[in-house]
C-alpha positions as CSV (number, residue, x, y, z in Angstrom):
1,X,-6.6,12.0,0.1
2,X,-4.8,10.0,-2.5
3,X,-5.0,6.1,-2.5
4,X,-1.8,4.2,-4.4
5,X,-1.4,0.3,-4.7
6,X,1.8,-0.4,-4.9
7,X,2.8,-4.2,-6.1
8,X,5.9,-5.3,-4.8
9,X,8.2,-8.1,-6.0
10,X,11.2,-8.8,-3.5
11,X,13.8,-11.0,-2.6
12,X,12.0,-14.2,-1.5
13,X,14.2,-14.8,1.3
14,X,13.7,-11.0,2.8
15,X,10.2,-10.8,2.5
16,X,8.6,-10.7,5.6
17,X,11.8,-7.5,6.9
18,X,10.9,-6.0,3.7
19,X,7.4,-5.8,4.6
20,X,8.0,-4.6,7.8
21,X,10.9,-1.6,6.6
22,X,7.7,-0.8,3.9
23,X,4.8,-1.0,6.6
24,X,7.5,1.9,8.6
25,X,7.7,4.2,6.2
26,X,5.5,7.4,6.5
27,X,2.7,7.4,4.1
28,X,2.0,3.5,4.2
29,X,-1.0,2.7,5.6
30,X,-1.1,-1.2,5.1
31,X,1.5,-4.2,3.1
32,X,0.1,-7.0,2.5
33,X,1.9,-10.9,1.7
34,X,-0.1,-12.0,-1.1
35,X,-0.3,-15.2,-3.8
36,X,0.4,-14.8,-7.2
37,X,3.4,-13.0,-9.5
38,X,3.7,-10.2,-6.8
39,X,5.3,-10.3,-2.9
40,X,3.7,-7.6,-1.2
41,X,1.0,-5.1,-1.7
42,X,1.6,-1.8,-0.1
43,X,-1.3,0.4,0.5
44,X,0.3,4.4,0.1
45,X,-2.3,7.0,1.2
46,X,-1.2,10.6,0.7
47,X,-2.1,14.4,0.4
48,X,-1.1,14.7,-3.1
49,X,1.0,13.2,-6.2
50,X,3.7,14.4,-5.3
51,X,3.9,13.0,-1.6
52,X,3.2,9.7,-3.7
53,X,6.0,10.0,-6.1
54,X,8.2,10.8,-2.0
55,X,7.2,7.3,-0.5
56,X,7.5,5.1,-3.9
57,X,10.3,6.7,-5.8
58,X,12.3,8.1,-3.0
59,X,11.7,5.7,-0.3
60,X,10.0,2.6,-1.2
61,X,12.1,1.5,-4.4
62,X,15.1,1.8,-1.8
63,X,14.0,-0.6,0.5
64,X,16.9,-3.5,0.3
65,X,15.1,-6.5,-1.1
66,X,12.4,-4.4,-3.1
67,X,13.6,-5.5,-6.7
68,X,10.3,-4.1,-8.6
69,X,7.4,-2.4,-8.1
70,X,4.1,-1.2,-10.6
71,X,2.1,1.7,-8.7
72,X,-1.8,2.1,-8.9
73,X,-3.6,5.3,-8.0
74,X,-7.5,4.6,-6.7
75,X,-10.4,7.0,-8.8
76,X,-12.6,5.8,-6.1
77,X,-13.1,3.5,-3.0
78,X,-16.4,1.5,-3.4
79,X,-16.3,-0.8,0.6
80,X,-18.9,-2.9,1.5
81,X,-17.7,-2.3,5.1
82,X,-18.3,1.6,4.2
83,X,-22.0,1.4,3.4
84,X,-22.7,-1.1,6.3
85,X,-21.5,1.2,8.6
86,X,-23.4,4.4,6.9
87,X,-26.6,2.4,7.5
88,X,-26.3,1.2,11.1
89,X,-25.3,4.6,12.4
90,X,-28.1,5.1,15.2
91,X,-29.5,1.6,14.9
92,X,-28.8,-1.0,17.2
């Protein structure tokens, strides 16, 4: 499974219908409203590269209101949440 952050500047006034066309689209897991120089963060998780280069490129750029966005792919996923859960399988 691939992972890709995707930052998301948009149209101030449109943010909260981008984030919902985003959230619709088929390989988004998760968006995010966030703080900072960035709208939305859209979490992408995929088969392969290519699917991710589909729902950025072909689908996510499009969304009306999206006016930039900077992809990240994930090496690997270190969760806190994870390992707590590993350790209290069978423990009560």
């Amino acid at each position: 499974m691939i992972t890709a952050i995707v930052f998301v500047k948009a149209d101030v006034a449109r943010i909260p219908e981008v984030a919902e066309e985003i959230a619709a689209l088929e390989g988004v897991s998760e968006v995010y409203s966030v703080t900072g120089q960035i709208d939305l963060i859209a979490l992408v998780r995929v088969r392969n590269h290519e699917d991710v280069a589909a729902v950025v490129a072909d689908k996510l750029n499009k969304v009306p209101g999206v006016s930039a966005t900077e992809t990240h792919i994930a090496f690997r996923s270190y969760s806190q949440h994870d390992l707590e859960s590993a350790f209290s399988l069978g423990l009560d």
